[in-house]
C-alpha positions in Angstrom: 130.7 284.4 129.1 131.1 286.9 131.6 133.8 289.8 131.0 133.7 291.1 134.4 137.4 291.5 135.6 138.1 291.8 139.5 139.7 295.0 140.2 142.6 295.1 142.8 141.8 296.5 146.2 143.4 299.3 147.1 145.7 297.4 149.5 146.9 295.2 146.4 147.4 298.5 144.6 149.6 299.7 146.7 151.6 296.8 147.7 152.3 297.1 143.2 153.6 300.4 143.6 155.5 299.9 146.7 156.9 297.0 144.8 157.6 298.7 141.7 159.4 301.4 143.7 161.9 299.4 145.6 162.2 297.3 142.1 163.1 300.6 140.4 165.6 301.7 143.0 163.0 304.6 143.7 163.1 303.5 147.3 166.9 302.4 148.3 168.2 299.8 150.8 168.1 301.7 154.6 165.1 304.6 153.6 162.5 305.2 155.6 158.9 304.8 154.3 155.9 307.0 155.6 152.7 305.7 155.6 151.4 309.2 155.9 153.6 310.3 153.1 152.8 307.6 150.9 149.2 307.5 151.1 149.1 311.4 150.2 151.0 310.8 147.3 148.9 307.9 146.3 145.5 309.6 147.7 144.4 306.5 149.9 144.3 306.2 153.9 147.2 304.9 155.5 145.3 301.7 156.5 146.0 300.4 153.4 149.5 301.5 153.4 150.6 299.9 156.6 149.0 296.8 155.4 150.8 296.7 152.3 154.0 297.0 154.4 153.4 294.0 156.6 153.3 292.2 153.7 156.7 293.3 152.6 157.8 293.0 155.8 156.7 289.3 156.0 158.7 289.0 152.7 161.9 290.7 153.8 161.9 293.3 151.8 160.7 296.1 154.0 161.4 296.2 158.6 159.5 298.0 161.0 161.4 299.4 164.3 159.7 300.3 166.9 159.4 304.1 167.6 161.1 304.7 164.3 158.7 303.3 162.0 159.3 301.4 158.5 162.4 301.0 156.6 163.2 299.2 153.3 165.7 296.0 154.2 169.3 296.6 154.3 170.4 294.1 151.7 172.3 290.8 152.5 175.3 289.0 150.9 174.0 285.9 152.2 170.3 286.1 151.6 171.2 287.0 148.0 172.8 283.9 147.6 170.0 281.8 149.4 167.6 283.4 147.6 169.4 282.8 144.4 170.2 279.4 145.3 166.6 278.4 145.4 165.3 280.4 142.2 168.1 278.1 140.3 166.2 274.7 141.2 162.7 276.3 140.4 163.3 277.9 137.4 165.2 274.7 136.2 161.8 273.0 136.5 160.0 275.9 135.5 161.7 276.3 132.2 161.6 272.4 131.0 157.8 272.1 132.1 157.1 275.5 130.3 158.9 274.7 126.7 156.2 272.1 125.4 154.0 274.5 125.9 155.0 277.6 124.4 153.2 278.3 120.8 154.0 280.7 118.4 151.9 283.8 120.2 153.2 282.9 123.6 156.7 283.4 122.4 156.1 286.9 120.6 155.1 287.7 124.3 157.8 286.8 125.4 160.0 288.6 122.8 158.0 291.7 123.0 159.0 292.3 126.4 162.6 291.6 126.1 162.2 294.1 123.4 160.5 296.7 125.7 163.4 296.0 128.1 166.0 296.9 126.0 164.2 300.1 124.5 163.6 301.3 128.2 167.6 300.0 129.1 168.8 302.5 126.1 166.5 305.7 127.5 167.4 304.9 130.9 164.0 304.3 132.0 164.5 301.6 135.0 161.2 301.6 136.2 159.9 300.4 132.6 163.1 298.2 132.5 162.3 296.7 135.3 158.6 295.6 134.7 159.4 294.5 131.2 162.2 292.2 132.4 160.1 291.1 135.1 157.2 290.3 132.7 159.2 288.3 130.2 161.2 286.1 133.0 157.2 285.5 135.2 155.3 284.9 132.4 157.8 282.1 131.0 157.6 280.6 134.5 153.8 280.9 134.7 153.8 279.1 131.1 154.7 275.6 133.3 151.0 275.4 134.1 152.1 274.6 137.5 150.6 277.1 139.2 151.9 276.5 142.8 155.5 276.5 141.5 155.0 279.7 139.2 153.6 281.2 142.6 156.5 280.1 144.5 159.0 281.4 142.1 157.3 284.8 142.1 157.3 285.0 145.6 161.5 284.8 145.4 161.4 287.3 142.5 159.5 289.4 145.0 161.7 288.6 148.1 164.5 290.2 145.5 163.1 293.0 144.1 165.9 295.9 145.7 168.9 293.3 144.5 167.7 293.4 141.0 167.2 297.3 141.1 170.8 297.7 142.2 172.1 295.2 139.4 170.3 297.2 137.0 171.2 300.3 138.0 174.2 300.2 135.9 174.2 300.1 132.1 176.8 297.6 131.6 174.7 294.9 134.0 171.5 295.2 131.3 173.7 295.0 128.2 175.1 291.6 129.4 171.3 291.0 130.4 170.0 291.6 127.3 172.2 289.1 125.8 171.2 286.5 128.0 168.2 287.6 127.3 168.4 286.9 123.4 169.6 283.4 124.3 167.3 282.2 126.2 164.5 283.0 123.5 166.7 281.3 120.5 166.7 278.2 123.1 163.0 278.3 123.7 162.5 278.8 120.1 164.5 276.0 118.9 162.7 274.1 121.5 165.8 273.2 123.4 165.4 272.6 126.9 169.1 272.7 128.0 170.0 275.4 126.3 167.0 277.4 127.9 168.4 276.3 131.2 171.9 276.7 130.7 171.2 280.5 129.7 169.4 281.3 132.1 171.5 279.9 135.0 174.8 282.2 133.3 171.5 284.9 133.6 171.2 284.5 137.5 175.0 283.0 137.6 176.2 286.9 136.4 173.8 288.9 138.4 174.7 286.9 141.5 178.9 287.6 140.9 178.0 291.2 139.9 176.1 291.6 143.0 179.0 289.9 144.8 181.3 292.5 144.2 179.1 295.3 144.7 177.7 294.1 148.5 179.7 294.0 151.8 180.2 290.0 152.7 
């Protein structure tokens, strides 16, 4: 069997770290982004730059201005709760179809980057935080084997990316994470659908009143 593994382009590549960037807080609600600047830093054109940006602009995250250029998306009270609103009945479905089939090695996975997330949380690293958190909360969703709904789902996660690096800009925010964290794996290891469910909806639930307070209505 072949071992040959696709490479991303370099438009992919960059779309990652732009993504990882506005995930991290890197790159904050209202900043400008240079396509010229950028693609130094990164040591590509700025073809694949600008393309990289119409895709986050098509998500939200990121809008152009004419004459003035590229600007990540001020963030919105009531997209937050839209977007939250519809991650709540996917991940609902998500989580039940995913629980019959998580073995044993699937959820060390998911332990081991709930553990990551916390070791990065205590040394303050949010970019590492961030990925880690992501990777434990897509790869449960992605365990459904529905495909088109894991897809969906991810597309929210990305269409969120700068709420969740504000929420986790504060330590307090991942502590209470972290716990719902811990019980959504002793519900997915007891094999208990509802419980799953129910901890991750006080999950979002928290984020989404935390956010609340912090974001003009």
């Amino acid at each position: 069997m072949s071992t040959f593994v696709r490479p991303p382009s370099t438009q992919e590549a960059v779309l990652a770290e732009l993504r990882r960037r506005i995930g991290a807080g890197e790159l904050r609600p209202g900043e400008p982004i240079r396509a010229e600047q950028v693609g130094a830093e990164l040591g590509v054109s700025r073809v694949p730059v600008r393309e990289a940006l119409r895709t986050l602009e098509g998500e939200g995250q990121v809008v152009y201005e004419p004459h003035r250029g590229s600007f990540v998306a001020d963030l919105s009270l009531d997209d937050l709760r839209e977007l939250y609103r519809m991650r709540e009945l996917l991940e609902q479905e998500a989580i039940r179809a995913a629980l019959p089939r998580l073995d044993g090695p699937a959820l060390e996975r998911l332990a081991g980057h709930v553990a990551e997330a916390d070791a990065a949380s205590e040394r303050g690293d949010l970019a590492t935080y961030a990925e880690s958190n992501r990777r434990f909360h897509l790869e449960l969703y992605e365990a459904s084997g529905r495909p088109l709904l894991a897809r969906t789902i991810r597309q929210l996660w990305d269409a969120s990316d700068a709420y969740r690096a504000l929420y986790a800009n504060r330590e307090s925010h991942r502590g209470t994470a972290a716990e719902h964290h811990r019980a959504i794996l002793e519900a997915l290891a007891a094999g208990d659908a509802d419980a799953a469910v129910a901890a991750q909806d006080r999950h979002r639930e928290h984020a989404l009143a935390a956010l609340t307070a912090i974001l003009p209505d």
